[in-house]
MIDRENSE-258468 format. One record per atom (N, C-alpha, C): residue in three letters; atom name; x, y, z. Coordinates in steps of 0.2 Angstrom, whole numbers, plus 2048, in hexadecimal, padded with zeros to 3 digits. Layout:
<atoms>
<atom rest="ALA" atom="CA" u="X" v="Y" w="Z"/>
...
</atoms>
This chain:
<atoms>
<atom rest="UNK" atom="N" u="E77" v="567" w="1EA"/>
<atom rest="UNK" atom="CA" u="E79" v="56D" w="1EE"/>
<atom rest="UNK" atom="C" u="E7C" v="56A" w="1F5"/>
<atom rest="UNK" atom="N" u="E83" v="56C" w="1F7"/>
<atom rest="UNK" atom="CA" u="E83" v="56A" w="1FB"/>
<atom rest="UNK" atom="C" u="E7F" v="56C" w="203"/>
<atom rest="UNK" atom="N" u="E7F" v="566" w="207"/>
<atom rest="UNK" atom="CA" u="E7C" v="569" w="20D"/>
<atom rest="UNK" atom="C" u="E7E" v="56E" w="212"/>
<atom rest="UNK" atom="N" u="E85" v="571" w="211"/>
<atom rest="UNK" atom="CA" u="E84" v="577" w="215"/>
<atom rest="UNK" atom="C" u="E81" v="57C" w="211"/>
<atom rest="UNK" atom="N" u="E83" v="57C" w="20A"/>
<atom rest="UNK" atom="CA" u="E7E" v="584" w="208"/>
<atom rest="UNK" atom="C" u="E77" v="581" w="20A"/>
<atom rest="UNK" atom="N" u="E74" v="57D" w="209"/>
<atom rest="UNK" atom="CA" u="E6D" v="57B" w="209"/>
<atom rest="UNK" atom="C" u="E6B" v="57D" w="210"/>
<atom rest="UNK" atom="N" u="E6E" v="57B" w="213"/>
<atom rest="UNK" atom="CA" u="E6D" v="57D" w="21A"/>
<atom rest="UNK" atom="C" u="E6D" v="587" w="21E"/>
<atom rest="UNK" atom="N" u="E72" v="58A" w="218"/>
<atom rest="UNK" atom="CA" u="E73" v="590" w="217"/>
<atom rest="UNK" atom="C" u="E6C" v="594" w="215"/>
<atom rest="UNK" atom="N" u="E6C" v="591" w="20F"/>
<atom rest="UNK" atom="CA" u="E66" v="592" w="209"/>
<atom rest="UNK" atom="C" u="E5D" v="591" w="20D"/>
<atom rest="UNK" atom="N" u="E5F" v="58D" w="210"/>
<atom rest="UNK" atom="CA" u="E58" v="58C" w="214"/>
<atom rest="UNK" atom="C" u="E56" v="591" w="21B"/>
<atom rest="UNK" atom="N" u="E5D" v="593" w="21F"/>
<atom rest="UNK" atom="CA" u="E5D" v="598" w="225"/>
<atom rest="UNK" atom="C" u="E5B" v="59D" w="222"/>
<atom rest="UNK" atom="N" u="E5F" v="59F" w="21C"/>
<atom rest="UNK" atom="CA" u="E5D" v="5A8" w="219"/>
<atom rest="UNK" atom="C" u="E55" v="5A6" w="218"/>
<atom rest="UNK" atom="N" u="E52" v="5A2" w="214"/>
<atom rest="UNK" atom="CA" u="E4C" v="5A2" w="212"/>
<atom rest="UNK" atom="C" u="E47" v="5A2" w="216"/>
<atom rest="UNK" atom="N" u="E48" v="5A1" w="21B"/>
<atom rest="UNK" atom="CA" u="E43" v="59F" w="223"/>
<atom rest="UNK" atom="C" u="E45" v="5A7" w="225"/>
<atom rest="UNK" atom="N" u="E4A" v="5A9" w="229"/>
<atom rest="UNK" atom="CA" u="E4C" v="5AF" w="22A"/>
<atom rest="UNK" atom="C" u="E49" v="5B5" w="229"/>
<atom rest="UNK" atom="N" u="E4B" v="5B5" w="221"/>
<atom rest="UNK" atom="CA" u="E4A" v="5BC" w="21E"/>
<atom rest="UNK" atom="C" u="E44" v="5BB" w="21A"/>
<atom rest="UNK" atom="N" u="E3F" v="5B6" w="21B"/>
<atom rest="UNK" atom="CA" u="E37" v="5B4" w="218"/>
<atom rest="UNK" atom="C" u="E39" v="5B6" w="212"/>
<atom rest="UNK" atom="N" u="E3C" v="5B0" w="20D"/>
<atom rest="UNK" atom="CA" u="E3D" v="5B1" w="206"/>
<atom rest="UNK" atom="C" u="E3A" v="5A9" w="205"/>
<atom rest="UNK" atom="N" u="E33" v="5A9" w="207"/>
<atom rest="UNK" atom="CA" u="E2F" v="5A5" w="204"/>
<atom rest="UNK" atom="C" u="E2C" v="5A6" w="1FD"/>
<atom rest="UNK" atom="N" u="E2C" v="5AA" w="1FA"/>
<atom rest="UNK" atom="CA" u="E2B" v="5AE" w="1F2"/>
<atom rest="UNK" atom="C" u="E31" v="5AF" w="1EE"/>
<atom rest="UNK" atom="N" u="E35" v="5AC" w="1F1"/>
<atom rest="UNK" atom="CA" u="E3B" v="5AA" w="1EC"/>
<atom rest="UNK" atom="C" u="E40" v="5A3" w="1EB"/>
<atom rest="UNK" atom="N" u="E44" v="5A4" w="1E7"/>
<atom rest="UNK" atom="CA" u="E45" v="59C" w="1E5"/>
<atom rest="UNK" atom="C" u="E4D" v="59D" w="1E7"/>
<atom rest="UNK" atom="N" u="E52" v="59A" w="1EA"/>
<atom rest="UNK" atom="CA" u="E59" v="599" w="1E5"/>
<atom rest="UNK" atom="C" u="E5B" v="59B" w="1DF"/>
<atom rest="UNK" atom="N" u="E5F" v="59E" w="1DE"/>
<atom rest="UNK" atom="CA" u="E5E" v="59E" w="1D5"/>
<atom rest="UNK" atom="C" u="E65" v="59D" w="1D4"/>
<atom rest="UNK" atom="N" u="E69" v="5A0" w="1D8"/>
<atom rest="UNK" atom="CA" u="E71" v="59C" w="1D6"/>
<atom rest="UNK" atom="C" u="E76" v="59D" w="1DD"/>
<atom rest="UNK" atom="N" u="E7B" v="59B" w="1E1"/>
<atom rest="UNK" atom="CA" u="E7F" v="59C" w="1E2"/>
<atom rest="UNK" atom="C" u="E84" v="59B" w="1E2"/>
<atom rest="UNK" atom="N" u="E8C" v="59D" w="1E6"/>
<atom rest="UNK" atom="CA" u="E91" v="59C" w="1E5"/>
<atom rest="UNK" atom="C" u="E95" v="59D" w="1ED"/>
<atom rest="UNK" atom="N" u="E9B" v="59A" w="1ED"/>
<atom rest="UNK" atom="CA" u="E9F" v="599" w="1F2"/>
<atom rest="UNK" atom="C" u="EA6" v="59E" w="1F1"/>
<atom rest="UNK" atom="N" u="EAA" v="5A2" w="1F3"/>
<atom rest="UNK" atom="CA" u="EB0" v="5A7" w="1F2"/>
<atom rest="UNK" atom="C" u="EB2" v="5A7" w="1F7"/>
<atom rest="UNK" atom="N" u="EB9" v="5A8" w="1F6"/>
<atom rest="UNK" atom="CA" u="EBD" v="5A9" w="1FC"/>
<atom rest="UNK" atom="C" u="EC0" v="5B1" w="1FB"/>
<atom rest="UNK" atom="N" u="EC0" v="5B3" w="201"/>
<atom rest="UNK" atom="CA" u="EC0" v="5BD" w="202"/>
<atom rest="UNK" atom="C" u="EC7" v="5BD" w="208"/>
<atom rest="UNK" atom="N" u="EC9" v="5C2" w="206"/>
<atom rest="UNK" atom="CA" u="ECE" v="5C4" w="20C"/>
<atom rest="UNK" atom="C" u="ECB" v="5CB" w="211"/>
<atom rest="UNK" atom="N" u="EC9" v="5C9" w="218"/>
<atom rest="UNK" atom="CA" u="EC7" v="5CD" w="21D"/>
<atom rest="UNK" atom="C" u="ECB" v="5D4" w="21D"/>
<atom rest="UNK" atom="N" u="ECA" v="5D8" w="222"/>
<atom rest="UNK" atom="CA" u="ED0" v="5DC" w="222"/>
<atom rest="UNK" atom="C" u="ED6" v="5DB" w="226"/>
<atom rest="UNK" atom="N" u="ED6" v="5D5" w="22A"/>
<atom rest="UNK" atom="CA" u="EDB" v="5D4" w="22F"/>
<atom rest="UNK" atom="C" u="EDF" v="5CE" w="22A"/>
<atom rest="UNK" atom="N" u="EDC" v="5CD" w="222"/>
<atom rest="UNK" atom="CA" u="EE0" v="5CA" w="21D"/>
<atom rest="UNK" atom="C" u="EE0" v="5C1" w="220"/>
<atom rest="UNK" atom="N" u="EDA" v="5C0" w="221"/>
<atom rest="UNK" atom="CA" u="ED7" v="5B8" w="225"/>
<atom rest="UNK" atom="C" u="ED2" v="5B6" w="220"/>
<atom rest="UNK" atom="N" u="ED3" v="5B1" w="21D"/>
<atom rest="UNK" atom="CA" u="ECF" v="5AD" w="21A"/>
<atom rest="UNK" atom="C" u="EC7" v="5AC" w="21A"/>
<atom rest="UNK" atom="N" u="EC2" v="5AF" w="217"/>
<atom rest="UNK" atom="CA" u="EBC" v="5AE" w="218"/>
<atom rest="UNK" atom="C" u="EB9" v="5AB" w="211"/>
<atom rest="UNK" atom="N" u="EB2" v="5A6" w="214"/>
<atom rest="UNK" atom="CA" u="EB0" v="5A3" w="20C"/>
<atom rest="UNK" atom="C" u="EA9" v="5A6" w="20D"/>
<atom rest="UNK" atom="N" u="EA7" v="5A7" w="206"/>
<atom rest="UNK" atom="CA" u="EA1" v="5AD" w="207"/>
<atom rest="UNK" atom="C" u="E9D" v="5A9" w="204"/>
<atom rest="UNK" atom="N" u="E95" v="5A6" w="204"/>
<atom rest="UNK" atom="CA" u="E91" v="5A3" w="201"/>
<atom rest="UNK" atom="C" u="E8C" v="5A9" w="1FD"/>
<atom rest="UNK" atom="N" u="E8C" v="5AA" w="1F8"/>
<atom rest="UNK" atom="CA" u="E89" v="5AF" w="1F4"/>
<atom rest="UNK" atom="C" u="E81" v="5AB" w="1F2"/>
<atom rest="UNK" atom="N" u="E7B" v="5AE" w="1F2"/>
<atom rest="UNK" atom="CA" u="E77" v="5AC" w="1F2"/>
<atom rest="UNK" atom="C" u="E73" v="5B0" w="1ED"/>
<atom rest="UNK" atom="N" u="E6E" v="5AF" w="1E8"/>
<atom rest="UNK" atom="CA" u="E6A" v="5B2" w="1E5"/>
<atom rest="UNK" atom="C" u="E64" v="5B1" w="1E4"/>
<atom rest="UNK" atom="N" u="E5F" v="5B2" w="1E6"/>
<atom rest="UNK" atom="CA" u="E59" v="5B2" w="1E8"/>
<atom rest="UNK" atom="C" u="E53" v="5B4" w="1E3"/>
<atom rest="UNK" atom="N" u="E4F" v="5B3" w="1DD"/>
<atom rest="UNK" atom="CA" u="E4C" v="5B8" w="1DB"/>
<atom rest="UNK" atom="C" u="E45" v="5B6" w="1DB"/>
<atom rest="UNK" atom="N" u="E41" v="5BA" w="1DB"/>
<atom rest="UNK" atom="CA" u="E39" v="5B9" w="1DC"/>
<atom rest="UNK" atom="C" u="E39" v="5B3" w="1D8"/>
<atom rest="UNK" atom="N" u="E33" v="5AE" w="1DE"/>
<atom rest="UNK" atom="CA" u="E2F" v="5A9" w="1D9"/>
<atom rest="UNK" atom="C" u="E2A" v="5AD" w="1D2"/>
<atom rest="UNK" atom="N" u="E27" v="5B1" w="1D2"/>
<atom rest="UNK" atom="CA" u="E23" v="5B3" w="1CC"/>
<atom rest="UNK" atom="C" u="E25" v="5B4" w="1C6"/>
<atom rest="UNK" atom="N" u="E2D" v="5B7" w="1C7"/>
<atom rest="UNK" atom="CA" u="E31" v="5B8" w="1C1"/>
<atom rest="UNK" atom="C" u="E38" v="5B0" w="1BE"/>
<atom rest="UNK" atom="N" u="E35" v="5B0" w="1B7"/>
<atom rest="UNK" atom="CA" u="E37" v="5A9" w="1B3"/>
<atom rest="UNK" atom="C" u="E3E" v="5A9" w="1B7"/>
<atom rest="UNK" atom="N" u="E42" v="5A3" w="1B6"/>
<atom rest="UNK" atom="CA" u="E49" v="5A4" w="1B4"/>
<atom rest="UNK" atom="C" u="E4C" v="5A7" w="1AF"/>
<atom rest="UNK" atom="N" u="E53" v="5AD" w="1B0"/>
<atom rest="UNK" atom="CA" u="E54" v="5B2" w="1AE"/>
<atom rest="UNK" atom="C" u="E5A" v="5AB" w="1A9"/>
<atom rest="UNK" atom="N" u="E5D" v="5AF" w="1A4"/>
<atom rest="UNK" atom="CA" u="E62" v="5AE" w="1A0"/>
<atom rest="UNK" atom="C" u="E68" v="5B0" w="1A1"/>
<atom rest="UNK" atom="N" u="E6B" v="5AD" w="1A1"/>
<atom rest="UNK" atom="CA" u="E74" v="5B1" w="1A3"/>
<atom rest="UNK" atom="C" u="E76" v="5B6" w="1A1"/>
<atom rest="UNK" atom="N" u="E7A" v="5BB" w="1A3"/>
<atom rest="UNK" atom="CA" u="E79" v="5C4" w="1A1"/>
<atom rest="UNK" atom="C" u="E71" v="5C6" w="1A0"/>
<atom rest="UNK" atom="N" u="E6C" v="5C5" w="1A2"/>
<atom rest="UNK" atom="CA" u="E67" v="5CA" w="1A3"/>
<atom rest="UNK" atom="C" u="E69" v="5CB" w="1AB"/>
<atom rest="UNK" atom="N" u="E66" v="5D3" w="1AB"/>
<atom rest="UNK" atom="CA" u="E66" v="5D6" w="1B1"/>
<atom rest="UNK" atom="C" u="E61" v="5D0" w="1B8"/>
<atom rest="UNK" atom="N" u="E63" v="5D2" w="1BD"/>
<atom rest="UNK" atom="CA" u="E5E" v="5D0" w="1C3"/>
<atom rest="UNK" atom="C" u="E58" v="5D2" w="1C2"/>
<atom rest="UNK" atom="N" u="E53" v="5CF" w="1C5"/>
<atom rest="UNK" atom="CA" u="E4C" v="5D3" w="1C4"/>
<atom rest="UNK" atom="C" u="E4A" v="5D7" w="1CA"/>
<atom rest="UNK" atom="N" u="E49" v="5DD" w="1CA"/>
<atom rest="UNK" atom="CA" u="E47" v="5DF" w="1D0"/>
<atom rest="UNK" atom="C" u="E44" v="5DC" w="1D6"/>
<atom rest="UNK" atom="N" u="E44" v="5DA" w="1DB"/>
<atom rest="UNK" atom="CA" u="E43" v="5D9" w="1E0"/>
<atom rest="UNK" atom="C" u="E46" v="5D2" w="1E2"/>
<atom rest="UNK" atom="N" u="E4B" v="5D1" w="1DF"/>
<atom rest="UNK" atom="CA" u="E51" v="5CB" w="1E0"/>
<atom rest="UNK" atom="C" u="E56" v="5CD" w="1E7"/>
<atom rest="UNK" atom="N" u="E57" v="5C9" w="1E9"/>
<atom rest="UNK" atom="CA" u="E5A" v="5C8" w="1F1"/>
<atom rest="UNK" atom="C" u="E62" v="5C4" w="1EF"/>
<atom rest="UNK" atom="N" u="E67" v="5CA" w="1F0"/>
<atom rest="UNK" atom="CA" u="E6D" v="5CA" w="1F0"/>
<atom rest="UNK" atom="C" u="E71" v="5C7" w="1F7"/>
<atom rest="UNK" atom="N" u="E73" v="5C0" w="1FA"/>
<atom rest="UNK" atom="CA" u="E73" v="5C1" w="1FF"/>
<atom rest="UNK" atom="C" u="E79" v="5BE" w="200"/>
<atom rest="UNK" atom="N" u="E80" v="5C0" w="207"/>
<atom rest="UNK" atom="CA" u="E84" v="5BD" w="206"/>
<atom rest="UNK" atom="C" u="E87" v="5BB" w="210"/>
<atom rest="UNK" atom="N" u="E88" v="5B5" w="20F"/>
<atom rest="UNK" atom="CA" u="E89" v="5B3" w="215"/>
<atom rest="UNK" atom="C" u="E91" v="5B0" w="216"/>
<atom rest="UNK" atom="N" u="E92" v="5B1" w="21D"/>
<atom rest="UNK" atom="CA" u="E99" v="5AC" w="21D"/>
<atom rest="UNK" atom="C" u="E97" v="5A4" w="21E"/>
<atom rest="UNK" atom="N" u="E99" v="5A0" w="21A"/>
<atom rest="UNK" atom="CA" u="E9A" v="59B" w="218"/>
<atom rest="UNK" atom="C" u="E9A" v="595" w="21E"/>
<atom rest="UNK" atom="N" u="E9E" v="598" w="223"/>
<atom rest="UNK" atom="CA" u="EA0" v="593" w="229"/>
<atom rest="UNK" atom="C" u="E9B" v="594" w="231"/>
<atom rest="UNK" atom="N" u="E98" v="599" w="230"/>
<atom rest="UNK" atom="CA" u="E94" v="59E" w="233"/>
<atom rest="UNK" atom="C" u="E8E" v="59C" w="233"/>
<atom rest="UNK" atom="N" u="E8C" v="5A0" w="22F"/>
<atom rest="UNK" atom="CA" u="E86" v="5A0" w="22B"/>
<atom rest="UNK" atom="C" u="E84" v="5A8" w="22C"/>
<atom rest="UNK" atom="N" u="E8A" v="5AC" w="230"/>
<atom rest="UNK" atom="CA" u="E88" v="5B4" w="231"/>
<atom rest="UNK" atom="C" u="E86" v="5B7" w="22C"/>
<atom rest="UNK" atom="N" u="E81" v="5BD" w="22B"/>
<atom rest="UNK" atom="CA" u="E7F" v="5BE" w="224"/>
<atom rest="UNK" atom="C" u="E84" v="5C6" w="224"/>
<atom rest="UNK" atom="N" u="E89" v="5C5" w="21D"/>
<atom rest="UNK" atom="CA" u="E8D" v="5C9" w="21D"/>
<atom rest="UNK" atom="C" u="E8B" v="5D0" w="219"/>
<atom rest="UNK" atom="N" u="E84" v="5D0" w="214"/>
<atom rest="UNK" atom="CA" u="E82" v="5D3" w="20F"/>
<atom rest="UNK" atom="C" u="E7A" v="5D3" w="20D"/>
<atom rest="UNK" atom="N" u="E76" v="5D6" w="20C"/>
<atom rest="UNK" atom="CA" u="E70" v="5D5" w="209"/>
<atom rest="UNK" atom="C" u="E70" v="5DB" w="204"/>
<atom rest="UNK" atom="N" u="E6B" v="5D9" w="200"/>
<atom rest="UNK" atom="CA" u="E6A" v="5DF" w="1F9"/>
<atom rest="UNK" atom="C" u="E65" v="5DD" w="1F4"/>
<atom rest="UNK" atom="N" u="E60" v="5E0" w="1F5"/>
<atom rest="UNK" atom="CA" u="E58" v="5E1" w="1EF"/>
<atom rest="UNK" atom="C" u="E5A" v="5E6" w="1EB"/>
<atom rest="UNK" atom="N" u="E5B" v="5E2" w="1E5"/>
<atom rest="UNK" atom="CA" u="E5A" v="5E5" w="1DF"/>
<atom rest="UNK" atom="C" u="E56" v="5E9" w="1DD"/>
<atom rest="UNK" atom="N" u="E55" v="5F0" w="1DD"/>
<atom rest="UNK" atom="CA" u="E53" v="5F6" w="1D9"/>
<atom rest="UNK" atom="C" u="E4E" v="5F8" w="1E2"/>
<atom rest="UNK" atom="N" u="E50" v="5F4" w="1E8"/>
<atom rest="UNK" atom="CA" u="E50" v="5F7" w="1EE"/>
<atom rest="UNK" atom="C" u="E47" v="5F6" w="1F0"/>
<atom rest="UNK" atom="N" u="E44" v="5EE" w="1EB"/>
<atom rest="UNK" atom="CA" u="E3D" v="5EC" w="1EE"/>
<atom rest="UNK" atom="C" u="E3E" v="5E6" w="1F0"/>
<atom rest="UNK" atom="N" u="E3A" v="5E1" w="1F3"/>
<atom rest="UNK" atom="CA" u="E3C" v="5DB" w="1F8"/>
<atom rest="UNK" atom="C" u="E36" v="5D8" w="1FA"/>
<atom rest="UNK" atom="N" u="E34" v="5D4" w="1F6"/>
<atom rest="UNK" atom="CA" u="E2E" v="5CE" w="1F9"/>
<atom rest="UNK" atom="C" u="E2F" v="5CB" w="201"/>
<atom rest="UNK" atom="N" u="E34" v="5CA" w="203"/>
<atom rest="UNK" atom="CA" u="E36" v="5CA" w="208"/>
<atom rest="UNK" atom="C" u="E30" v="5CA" w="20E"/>
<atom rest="UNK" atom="N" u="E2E" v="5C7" w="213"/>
<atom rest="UNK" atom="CA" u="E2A" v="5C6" w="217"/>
<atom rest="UNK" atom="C" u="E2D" v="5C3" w="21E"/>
<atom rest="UNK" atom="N" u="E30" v="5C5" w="21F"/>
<atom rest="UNK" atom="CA" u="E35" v="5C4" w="226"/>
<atom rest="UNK" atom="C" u="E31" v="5C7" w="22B"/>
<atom rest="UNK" atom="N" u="E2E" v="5C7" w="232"/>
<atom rest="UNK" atom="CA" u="E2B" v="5CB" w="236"/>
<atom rest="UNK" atom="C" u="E32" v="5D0" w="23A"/>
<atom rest="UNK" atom="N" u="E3A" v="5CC" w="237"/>
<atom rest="UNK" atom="CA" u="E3D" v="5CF" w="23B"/>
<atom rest="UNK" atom="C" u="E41" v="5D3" w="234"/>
<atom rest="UNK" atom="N" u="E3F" v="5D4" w="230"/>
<atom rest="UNK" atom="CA" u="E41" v="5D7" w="22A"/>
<atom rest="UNK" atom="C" u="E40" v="5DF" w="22C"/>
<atom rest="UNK" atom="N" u="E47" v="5E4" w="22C"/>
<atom rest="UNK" atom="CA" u="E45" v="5EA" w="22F"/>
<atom rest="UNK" atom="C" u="E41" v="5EE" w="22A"/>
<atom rest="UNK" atom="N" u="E3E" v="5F3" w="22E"/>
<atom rest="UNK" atom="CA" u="E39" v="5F8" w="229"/>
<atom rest="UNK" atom="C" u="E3A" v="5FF" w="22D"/>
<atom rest="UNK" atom="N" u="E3D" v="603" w="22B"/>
<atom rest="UNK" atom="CA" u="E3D" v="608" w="22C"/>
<atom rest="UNK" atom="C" u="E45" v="60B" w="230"/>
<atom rest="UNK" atom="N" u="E48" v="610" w="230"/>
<atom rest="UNK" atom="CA" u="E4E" v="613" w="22F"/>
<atom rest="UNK" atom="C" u="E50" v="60F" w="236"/>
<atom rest="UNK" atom="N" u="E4D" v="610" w="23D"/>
<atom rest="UNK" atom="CA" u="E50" v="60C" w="243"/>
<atom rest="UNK" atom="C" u="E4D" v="605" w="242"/>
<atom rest="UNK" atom="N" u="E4B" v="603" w="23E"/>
<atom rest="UNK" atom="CA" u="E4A" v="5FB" w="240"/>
<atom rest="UNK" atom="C" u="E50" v="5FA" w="23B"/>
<atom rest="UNK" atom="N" u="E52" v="5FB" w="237"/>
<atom rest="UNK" atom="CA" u="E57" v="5FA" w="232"/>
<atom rest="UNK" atom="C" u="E5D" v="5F9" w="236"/>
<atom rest="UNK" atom="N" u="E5E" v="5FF" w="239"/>
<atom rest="UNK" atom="CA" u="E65" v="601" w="23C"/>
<atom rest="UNK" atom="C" u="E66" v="5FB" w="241"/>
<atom rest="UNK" atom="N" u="E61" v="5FB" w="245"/>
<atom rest="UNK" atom="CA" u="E61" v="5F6" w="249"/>
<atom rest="UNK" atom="C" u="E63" v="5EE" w="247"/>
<atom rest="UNK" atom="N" u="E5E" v="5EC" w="241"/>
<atom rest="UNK" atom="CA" u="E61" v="5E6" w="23E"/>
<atom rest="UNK" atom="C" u="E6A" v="5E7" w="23C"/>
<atom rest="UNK" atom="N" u="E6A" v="5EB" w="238"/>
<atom rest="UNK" atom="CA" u="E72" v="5EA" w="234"/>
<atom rest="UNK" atom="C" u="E77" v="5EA" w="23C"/>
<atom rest="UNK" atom="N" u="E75" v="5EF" w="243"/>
<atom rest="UNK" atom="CA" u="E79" v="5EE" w="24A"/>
<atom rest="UNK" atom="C" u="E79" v="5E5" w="24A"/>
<atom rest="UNK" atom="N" u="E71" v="5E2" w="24C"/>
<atom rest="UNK" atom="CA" u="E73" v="5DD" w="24F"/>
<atom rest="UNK" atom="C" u="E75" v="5D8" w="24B"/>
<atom rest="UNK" atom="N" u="E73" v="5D8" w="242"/>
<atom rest="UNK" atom="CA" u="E75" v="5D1" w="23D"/>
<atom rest="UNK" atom="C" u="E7D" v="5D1" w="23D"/>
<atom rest="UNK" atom="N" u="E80" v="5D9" w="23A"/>
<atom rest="UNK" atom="CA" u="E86" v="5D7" w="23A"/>
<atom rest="UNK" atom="C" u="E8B" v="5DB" w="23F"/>
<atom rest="UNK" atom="N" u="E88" v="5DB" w="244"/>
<atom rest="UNK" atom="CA" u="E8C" v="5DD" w="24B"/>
<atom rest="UNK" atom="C" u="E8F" v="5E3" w="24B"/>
<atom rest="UNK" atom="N" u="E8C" v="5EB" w="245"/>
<atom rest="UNK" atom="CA" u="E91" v="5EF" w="245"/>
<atom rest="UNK" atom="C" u="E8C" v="5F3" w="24A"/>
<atom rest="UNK" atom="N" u="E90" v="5F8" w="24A"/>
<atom rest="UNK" atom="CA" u="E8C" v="5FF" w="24C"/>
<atom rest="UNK" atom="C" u="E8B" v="606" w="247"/>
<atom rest="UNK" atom="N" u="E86" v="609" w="247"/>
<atom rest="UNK" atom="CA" u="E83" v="60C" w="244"/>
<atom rest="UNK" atom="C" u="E88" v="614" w="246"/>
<atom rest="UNK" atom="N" u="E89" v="616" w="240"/>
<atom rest="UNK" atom="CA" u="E8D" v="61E" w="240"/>
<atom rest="UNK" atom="C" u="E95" v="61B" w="242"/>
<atom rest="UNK" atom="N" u="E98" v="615" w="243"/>
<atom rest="UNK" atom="CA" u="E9F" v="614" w="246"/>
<atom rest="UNK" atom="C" u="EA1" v="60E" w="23F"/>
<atom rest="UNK" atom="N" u="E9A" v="609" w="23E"/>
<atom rest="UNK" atom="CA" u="E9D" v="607" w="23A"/>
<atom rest="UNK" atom="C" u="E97" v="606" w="230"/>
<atom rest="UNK" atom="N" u="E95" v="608" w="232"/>
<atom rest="UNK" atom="CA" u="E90" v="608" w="22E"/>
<atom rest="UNK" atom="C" u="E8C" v="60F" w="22D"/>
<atom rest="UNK" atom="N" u="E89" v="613" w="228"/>
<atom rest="UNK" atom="CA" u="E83" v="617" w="227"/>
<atom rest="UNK" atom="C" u="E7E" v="617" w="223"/>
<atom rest="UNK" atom="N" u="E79" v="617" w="221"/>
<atom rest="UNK" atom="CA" u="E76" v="618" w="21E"/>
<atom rest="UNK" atom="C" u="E78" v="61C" w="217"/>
<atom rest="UNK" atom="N" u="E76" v="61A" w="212"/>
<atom rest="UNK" atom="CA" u="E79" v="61E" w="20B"/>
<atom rest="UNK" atom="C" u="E73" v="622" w="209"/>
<atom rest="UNK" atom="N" u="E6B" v="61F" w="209"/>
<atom rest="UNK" atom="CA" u="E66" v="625" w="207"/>
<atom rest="UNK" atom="C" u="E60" v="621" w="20C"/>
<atom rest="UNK" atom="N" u="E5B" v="625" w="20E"/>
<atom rest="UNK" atom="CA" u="E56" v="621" w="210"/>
<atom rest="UNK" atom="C" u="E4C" v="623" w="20C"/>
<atom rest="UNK" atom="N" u="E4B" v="61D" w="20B"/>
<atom rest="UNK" atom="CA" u="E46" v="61E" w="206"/>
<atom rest="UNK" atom="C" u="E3F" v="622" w="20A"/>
</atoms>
């Protein structure tokens, strides 16, 4: 692995208290922003320690962590739990509709109602 994702792969893990889960594959892609500028995006997948290594074309296993960062950065550009549960133990992992909005303001600098909204709330 090289040592920038390692280094990547270990901040998300600290971070987002994904000490119950393993690496399970990543990749490196280049994206065009909207001002059409070059960004490399380290894609990460995450799935619970308890469940085996999956097989190629099987589905994620519920409670796999989808995450995706800039490359150069390390800013976190995307996250996503599969069927929407998360072993996850972060104390700064949000929990509830204004802790949420708040993380997604300060992680990925947007603003809530201008540039993001909520899609449903559990």
């Amino acid at each position: 692995m090289h040592p920038k994702v390692k280094e990547h792969a270990d901040a998300a893990k600290e971070k987002l208290g994904l000490g119950e889960y393993r690496l399970e594959t990543y990749r490196i892609h280049r994206k065009l922003n909207l001002l059409h500028e070059t960004e490399y995006i380290l894609t990460m997948e995450w799935h619970p320690n308890r469940i085996a290594a999956i097989e190629d074309g099987d589905t994620k296993p519920v409670g796999s962590v989808s995450i995706d960062l800039d490359f150069h950065t390390g800013k976190l550009k995307a996250i996503q739990f599969t069927g929407g549960k998360t072993l996850a133990t972060a104390a700064s992992f949000p929990n509830g509709k204004d802790d949420v909005i708040s993380w997604v303001e300060k992680e990925l600098g947007l603003k809530y109602g201008r540039h993001f909204q909520l899609e449903s709330e559990a």
